[in-house]
N, C-alpha and C positions, 0 to 999 in steps of 0.2 A: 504494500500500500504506500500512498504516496502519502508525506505530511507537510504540509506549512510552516514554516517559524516565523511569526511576524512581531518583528522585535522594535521595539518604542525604547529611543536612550533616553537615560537621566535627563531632565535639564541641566546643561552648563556642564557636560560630562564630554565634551569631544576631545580633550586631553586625554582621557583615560582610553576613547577609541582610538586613538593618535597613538598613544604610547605602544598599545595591546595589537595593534593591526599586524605585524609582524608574525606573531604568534597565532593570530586567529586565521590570518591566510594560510597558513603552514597548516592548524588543525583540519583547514575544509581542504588542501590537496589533501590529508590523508582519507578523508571521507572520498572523496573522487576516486581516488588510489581503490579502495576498498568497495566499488561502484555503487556509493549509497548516498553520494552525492548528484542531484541528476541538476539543479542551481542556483548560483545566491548571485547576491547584491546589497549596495547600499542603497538606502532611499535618502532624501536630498531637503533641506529647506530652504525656503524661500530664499534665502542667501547662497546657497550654492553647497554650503555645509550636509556631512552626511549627517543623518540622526537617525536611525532607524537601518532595519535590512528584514532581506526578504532571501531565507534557506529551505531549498526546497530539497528533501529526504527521502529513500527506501527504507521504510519500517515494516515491521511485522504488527506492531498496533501501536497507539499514543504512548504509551508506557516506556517502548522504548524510544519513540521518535524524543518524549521527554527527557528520555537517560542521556540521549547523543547530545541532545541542545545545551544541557546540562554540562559537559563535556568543553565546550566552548570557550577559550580562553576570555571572551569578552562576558560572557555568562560571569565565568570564576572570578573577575576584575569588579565585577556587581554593576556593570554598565548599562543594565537595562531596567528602564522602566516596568515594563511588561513585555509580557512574551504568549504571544497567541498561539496556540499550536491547533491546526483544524488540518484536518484529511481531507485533500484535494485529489482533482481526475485530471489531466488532461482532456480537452474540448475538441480545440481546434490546434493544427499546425504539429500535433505529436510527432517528436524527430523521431520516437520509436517506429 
């Protein structure tokens, strides 16, 4: 199954994505690595600033898509706000 992570940063916390981005790009090749990465991004505000992203997962159910996201160096650094996790399908455009 496919899941979501839709991640809200702190306010006033783009230091801590700043700092942590190194380590959390390295986490998500090893998800890719391990084909359970299928993709992510940042999301952007009004100023150009990232705050938020958007990692999309192969789980066996929420429990674990929760464990991986968990896993997340910027998770582990407490950079987010919230973190939505909803089981998504592909629609349209599936590169599968």
């Amino acid at each position: 199954m496919l899941f979501a992570l839709i991640c809200k940063d702190k306010p006033e916390h783009l230091h801590v994505r700043m700092d942590v981005r190194a380590n959390h790009v390295a986490f998500l090749k090893t998800l890719n690595e391990a084909g359970k990465l299928k993709f992510a991004g940042p999301f952007f505000d009004d100023d150009g600033k990232p705050n938020g992203g958007l990692v999309v997962i192969e789980a066996a159910d929420r429990a674990e898509a929760a464990a991986i996201g968990s896993q997340d160096p910027f998770a582990r650094a407490d950079l987010f706000q919230s973190v939505d996790i909803r089981q998504w399908s592909w629609a349209f455009n599936n590169p599968a």
